[in-house]
PQR file with spaces between the fields and no chain letter, atoms N, CA, C, O and H, PARSE charges and radii, in Angstrom:
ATOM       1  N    UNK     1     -22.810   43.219 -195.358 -0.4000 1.5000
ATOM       2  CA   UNK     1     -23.110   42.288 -194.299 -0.0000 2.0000
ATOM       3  C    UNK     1     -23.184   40.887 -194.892  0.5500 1.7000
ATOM       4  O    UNK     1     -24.071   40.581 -195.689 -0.5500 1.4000
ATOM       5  N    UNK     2     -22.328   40.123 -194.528 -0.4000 1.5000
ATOM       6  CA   UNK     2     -22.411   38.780 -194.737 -0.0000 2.0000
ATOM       7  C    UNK     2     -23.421   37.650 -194.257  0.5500 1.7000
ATOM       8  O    UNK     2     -23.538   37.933 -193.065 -0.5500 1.4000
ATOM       9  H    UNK     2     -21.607   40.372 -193.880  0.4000 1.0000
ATOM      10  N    UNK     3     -24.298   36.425 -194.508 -0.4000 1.5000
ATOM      11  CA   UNK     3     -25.190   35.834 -193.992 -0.0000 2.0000
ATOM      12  C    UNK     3     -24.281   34.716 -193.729  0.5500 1.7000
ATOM      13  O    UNK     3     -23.501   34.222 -194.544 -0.5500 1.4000
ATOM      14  H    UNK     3     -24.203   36.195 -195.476  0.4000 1.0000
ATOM      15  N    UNK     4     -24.557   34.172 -191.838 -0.4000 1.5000
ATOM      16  CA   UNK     4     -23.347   33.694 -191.856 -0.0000 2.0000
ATOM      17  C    UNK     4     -24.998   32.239 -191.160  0.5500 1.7000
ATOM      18  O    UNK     4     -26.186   32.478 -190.944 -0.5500 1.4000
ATOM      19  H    UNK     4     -25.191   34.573 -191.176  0.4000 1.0000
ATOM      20  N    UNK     5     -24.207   30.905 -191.042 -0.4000 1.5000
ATOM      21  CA   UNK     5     -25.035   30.148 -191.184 -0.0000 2.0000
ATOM      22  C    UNK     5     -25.047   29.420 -189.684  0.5500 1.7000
ATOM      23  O    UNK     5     -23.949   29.223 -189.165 -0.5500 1.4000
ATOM      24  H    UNK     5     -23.241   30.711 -191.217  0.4000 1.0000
ATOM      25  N    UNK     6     -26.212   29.027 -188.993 -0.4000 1.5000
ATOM      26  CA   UNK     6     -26.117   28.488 -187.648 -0.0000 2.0000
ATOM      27  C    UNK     6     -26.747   27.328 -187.242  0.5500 1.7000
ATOM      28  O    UNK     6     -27.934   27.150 -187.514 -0.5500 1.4000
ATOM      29  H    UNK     6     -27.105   29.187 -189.415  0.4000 1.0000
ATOM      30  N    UNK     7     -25.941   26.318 -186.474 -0.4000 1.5000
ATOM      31  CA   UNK     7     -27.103   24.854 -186.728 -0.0000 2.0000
ATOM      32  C    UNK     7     -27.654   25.122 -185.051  0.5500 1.7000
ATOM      33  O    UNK     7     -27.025   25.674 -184.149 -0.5500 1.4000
ATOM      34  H    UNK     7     -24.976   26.462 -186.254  0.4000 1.0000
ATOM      35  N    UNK     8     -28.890   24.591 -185.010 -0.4000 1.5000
ATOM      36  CA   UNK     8     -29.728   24.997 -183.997 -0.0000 2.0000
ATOM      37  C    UNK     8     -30.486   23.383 -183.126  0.5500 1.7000
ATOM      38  O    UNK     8     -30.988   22.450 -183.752 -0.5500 1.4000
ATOM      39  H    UNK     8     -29.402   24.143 -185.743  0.4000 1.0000
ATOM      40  N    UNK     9     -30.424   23.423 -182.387 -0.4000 1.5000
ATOM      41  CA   UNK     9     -30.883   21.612 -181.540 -0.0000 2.0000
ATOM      42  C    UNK     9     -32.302   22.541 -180.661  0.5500 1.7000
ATOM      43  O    UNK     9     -32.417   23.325 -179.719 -0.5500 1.4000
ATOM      44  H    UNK     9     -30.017   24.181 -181.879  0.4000 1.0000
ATOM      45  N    UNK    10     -33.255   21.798 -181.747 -0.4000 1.5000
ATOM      46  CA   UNK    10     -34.650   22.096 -181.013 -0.0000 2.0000
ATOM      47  C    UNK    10     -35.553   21.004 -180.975  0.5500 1.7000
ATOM      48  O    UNK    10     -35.431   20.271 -181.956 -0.5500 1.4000
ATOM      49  H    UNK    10     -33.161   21.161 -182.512  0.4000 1.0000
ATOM      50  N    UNK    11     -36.469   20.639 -180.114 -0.4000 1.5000
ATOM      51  CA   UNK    11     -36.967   19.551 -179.796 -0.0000 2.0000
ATOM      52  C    UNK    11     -38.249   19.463 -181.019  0.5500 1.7000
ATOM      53  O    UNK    11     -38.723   20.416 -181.637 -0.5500 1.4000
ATOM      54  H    UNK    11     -36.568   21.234 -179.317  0.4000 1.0000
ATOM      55  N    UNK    12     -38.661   17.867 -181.147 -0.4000 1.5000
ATOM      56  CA   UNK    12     -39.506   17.910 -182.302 -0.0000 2.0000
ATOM      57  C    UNK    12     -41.065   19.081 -181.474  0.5500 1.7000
ATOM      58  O    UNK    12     -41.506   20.097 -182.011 -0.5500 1.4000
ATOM      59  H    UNK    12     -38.276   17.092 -180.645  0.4000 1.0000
ATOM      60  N    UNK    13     -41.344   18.746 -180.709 -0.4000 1.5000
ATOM      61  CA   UNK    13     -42.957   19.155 -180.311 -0.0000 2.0000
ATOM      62  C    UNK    13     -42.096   20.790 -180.471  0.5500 1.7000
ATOM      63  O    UNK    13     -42.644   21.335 -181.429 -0.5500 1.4000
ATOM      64  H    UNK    13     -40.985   17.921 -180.272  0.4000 1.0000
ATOM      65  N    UNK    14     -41.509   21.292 -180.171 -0.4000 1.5000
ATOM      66  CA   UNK    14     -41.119   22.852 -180.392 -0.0000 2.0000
ATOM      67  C    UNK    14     -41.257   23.485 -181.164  0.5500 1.7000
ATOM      68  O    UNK    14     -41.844   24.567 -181.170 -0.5500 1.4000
ATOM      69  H    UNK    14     -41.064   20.849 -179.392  0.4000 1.0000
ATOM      70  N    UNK    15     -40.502   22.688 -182.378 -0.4000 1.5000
ATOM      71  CA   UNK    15     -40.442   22.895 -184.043 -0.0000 2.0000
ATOM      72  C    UNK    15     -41.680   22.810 -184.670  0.5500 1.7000
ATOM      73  O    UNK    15     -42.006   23.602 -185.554 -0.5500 1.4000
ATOM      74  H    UNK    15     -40.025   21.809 -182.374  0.4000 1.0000
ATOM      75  N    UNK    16     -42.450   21.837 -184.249 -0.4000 1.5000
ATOM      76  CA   UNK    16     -43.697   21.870 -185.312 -0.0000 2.0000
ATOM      77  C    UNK    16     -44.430   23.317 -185.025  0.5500 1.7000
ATOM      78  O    UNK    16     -44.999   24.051 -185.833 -0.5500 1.4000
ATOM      79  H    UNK    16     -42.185   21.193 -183.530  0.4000 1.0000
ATOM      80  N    UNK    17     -44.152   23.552 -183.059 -0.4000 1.5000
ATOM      81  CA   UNK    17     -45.027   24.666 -182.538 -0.0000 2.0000
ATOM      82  C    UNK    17     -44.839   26.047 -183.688  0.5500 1.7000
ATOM      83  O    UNK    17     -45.681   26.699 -184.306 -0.5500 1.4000
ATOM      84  H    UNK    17     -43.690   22.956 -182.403  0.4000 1.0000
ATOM      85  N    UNK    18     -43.343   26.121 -183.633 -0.4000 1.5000
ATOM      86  CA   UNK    18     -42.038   27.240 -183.861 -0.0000 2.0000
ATOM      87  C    UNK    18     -42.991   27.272 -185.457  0.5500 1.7000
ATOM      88  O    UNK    18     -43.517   28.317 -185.839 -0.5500 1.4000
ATOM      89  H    UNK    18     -42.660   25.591 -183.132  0.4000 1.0000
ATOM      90  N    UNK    19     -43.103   25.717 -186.403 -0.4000 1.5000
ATOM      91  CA   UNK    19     -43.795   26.072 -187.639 -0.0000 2.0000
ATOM      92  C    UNK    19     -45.167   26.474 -187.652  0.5500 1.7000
ATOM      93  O    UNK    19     -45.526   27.071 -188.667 -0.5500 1.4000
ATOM      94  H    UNK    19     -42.676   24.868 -186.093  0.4000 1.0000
ATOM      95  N    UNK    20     -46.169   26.249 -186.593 -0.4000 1.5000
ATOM      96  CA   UNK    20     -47.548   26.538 -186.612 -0.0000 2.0000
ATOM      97  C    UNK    20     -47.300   28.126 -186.457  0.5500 1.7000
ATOM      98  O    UNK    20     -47.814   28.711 -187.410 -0.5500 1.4000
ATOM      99  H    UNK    20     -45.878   25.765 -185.768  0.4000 1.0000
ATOM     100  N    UNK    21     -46.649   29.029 -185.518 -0.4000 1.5000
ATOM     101  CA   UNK    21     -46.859   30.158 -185.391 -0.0000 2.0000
ATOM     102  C    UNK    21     -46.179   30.988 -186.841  0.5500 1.7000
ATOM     103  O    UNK    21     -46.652   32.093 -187.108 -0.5500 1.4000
ATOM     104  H    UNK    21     -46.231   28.553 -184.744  0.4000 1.0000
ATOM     105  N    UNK    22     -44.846   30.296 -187.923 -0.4000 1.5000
ATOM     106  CA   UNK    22     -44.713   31.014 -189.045 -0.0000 2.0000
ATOM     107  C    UNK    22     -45.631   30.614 -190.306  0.5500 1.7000
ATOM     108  O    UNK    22     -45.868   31.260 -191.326 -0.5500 1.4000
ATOM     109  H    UNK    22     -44.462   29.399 -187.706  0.4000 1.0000
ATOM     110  N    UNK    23     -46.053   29.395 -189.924 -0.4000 1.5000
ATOM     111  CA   UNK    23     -46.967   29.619 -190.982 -0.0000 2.0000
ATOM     112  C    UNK    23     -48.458   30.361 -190.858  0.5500 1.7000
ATOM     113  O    UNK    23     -49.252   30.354 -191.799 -0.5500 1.4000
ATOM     114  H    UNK    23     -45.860   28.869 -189.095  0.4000 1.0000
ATOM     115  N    UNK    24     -48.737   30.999 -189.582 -0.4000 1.5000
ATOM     116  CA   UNK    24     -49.784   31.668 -189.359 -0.0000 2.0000
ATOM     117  C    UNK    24     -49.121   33.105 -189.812  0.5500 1.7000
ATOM     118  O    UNK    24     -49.716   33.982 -190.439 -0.5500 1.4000
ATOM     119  H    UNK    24     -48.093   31.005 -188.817  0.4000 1.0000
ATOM     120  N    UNK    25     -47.810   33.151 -189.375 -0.4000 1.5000
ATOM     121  CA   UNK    25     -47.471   34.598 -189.677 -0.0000 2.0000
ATOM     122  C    UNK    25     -46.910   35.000 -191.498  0.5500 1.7000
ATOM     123  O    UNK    25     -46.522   36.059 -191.992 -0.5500 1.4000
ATOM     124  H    UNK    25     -47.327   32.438 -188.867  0.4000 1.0000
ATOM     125  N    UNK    26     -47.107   33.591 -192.108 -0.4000 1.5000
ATOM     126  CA   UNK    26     -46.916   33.724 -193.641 -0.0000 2.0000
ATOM     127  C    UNK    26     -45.618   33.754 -193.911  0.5500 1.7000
ATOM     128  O    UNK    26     -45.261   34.109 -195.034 -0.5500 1.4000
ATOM     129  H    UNK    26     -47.422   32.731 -191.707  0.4000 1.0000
ATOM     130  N    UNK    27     -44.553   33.342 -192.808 -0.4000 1.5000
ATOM     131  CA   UNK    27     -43.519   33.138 -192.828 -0.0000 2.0000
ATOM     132  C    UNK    27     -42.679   31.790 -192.695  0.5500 1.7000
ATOM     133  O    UNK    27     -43.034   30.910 -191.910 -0.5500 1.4000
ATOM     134  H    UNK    27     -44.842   33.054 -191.896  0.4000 1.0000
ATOM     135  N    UNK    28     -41.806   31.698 -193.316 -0.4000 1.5000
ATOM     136  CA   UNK    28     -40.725   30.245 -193.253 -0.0000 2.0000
ATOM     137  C    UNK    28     -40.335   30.337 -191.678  0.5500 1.7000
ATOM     138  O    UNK    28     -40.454   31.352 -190.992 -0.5500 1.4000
ATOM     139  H    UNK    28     -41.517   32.412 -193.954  0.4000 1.0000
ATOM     140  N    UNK    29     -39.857   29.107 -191.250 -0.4000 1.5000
ATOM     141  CA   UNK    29     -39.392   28.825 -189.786 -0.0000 2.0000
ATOM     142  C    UNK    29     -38.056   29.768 -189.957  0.5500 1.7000
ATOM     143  O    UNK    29     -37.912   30.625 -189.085 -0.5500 1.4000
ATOM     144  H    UNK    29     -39.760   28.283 -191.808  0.4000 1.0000
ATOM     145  N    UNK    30     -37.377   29.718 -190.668 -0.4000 1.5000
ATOM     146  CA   UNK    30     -36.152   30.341 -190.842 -0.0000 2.0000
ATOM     147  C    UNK    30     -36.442   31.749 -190.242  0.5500 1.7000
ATOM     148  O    UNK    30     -36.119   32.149 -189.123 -0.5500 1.4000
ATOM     149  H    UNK    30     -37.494   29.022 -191.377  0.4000 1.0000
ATOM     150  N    UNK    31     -37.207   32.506 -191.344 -0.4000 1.5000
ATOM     151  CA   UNK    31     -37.734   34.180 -191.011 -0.0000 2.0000
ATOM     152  C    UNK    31     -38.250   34.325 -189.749  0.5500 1.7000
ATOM     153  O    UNK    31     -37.944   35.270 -189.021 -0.5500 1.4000
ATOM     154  H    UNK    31     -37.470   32.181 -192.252  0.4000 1.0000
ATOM     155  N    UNK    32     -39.081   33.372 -189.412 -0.4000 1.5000
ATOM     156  CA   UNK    32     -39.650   33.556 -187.976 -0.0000 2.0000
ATOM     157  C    UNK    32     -38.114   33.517 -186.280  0.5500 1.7000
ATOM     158  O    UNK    32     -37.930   34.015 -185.169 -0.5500 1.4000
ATOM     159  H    UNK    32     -39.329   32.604 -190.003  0.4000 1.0000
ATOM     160  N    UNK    33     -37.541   32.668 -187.148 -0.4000 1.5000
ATOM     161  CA   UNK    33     -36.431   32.571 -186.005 -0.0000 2.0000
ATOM     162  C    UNK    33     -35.601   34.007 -185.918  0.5500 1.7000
ATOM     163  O    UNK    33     -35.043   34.555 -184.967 -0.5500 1.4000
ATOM     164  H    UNK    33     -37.691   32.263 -188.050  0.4000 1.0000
ATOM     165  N    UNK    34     -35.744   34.360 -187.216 -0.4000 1.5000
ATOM     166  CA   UNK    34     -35.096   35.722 -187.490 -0.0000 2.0000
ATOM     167  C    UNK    34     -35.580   36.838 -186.786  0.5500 1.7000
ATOM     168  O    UNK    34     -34.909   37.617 -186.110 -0.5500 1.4000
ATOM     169  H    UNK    34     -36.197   33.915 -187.989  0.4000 1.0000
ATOM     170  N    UNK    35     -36.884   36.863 -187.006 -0.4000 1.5000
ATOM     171  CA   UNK    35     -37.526   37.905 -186.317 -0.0000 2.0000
ATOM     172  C    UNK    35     -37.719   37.773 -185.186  0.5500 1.7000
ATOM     173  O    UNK    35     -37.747   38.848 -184.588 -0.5500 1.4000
ATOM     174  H    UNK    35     -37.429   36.230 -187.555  0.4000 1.0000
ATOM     175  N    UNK    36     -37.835   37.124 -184.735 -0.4000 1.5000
ATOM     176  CA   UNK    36     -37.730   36.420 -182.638 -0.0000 2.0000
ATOM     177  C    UNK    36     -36.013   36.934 -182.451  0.5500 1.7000
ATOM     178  O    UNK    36     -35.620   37.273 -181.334 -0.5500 1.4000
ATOM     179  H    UNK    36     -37.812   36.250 -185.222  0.4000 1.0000
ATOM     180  N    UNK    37     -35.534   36.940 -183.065 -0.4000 1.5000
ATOM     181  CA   UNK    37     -33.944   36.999 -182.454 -0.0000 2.0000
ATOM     182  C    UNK    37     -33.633   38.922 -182.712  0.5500 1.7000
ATOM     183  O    UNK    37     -33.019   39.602 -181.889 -0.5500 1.4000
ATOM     184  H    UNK    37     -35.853   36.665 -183.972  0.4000 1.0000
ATOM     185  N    UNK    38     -34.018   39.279 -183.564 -0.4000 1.5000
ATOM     186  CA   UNK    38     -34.358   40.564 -183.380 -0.0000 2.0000
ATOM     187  C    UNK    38     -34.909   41.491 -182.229  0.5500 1.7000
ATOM     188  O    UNK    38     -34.523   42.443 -181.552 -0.5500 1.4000
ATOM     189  H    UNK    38     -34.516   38.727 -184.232  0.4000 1.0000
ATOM     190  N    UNK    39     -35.866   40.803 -182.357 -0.4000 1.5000
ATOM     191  CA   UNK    39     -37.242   41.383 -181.648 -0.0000 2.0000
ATOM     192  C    UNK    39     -36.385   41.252 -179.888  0.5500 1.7000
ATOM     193  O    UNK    39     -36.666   42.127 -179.068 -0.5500 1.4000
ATOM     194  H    UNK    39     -36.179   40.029 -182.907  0.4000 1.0000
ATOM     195  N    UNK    40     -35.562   40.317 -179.559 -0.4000 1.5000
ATOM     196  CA   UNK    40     -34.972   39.992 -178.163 -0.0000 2.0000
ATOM     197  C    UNK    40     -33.592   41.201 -178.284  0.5500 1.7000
ATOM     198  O    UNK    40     -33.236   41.915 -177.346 -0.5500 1.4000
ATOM     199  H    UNK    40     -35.333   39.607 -180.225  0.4000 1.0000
ATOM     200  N    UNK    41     -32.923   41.193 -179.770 -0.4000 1.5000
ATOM     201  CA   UNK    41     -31.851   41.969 -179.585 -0.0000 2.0000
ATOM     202  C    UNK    41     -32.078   43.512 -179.586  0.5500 1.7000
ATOM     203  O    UNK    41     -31.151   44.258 -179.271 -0.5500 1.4000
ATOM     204  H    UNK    41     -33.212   40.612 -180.532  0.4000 1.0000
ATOM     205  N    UNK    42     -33.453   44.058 -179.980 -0.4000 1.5000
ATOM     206  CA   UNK    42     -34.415   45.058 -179.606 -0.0000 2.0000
ATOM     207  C    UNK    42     -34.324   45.350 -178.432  0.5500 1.7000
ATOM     208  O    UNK    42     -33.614   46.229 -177.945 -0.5500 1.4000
ATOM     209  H    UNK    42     -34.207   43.452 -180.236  0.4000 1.0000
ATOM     210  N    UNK    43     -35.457   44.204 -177.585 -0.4000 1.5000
ATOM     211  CA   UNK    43     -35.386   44.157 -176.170 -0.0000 2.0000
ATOM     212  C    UNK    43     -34.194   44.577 -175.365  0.5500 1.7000
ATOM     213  O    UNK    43     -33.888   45.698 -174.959 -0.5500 1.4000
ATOM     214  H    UNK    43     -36.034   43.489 -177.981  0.4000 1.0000
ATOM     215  N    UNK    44     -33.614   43.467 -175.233 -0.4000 1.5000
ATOM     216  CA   UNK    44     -31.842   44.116 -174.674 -0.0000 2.0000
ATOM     217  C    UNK    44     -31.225   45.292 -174.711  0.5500 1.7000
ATOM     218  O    UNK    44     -30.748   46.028 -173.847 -0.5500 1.4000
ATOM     219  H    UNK    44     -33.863   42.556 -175.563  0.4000 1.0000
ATOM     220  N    UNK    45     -31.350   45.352 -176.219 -0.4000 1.5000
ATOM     221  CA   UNK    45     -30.593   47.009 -176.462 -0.0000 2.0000
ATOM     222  C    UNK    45     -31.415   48.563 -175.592  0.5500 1.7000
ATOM     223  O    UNK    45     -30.808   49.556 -175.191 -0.5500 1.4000
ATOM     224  H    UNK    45     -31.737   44.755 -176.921  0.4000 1.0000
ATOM     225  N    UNK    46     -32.691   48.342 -175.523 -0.4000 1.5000
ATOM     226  CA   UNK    46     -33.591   49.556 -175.110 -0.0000 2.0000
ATOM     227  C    UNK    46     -33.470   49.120 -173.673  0.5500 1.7000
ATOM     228  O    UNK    46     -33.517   50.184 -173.055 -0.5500 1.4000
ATOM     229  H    UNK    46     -33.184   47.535 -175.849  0.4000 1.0000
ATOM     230  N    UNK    47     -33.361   48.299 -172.939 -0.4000 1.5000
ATOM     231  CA   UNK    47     -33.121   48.368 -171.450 -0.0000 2.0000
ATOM     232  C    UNK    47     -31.081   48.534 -170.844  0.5500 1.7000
ATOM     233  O    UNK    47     -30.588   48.979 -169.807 -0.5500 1.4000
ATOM     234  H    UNK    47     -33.323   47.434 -173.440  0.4000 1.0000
ATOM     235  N    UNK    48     -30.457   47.928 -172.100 -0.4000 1.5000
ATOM     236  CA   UNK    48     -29.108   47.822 -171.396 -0.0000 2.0000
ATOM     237  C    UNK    48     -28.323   48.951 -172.257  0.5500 1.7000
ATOM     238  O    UNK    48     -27.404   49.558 -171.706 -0.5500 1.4000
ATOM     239  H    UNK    48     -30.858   47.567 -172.942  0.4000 1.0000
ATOM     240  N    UNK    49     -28.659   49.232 -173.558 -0.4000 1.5000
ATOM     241  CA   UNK    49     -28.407   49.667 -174.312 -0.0000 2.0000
ATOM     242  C    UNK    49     -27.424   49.143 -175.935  0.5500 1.7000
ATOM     243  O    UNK    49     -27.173   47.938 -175.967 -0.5500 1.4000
ATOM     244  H    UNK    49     -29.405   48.739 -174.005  0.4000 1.0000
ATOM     245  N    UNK    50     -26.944   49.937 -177.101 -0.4000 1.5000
ATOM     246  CA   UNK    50     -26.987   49.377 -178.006 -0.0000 2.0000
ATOM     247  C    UNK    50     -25.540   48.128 -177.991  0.5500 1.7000
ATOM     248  O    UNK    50     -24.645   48.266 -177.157 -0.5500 1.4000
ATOM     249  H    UNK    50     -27.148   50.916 -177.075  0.4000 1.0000
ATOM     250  N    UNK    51     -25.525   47.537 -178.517 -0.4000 1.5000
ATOM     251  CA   UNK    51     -24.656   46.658 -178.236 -0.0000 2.0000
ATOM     252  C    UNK    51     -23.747   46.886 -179.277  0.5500 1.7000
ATOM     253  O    UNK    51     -24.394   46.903 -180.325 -0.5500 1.4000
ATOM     254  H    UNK    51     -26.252   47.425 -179.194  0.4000 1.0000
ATOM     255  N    UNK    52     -22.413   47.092 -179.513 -0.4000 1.5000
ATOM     256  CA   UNK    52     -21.108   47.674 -180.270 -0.0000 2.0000
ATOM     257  C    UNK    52     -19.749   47.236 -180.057  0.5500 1.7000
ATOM     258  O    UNK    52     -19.130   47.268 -178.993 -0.5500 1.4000
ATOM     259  H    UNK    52     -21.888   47.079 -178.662  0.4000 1.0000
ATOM     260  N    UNK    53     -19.264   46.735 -181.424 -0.4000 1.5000
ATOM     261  CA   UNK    53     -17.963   45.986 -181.036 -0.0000 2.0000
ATOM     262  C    UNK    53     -17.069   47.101 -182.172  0.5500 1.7000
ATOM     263  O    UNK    53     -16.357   46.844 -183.142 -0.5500 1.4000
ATOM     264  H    UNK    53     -19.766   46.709 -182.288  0.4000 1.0000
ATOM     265  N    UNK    54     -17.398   48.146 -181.669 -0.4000 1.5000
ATOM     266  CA   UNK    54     -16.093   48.921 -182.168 -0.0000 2.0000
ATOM     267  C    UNK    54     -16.230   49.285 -183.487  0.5500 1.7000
ATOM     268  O    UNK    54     -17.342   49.391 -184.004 -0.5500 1.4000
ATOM     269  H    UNK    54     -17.976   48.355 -180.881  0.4000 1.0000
ATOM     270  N    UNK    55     -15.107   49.506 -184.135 -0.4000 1.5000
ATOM     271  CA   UNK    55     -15.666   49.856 -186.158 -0.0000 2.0000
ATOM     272  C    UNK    55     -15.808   48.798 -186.550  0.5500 1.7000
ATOM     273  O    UNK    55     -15.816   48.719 -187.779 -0.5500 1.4000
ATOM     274  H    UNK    55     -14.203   49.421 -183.715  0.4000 1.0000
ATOM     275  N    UNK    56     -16.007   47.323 -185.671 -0.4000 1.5000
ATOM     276  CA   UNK    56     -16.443   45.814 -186.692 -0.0000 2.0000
ATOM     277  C    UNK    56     -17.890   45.823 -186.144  0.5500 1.7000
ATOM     278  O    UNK    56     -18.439   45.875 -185.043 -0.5500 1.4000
ATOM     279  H    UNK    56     -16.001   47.386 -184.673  0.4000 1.0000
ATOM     280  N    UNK    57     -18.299   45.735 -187.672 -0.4000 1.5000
ATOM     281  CA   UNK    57     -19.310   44.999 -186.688 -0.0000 2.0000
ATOM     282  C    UNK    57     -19.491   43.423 -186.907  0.5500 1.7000
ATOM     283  O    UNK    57     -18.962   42.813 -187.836 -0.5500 1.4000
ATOM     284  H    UNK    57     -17.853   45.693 -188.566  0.4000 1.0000
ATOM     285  N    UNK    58     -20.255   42.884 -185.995 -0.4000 1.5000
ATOM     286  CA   UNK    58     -19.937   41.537 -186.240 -0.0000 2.0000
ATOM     287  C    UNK    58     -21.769   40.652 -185.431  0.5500 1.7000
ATOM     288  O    UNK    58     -21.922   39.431 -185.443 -0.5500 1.4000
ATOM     289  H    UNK    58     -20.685   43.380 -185.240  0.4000 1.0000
């Protein structure tokens, strides 16, 4: 699996929020965005089901 890289437009009062809740969770803003984007592609998958692009994955 390759780490592929993404630029993101978030407002300043968001970001500091986005850093108060990873640095409570002992995590970088980065990891925290990580795990929020999980945690939604979780969500999705258990109500719509798993999401699959064939033998790629991507």
């Amino acid at each position: 699996m390759s780490i592929k890289s993404l630029s993101l437009r978030i407002d300043e009062k968001m970001l500091n929020k986005l850093h108060v809740v990873a640095d409570y969770e002992g995590r970088s803003a980065n990891s925290e965005i990580l795990i929020l984007i999980r945690d939604a592609i979780e969500k999705y998958e258990s109500k719509h089901g798993e999401i699959s692009f064939g033998d790629d994955e991507k």
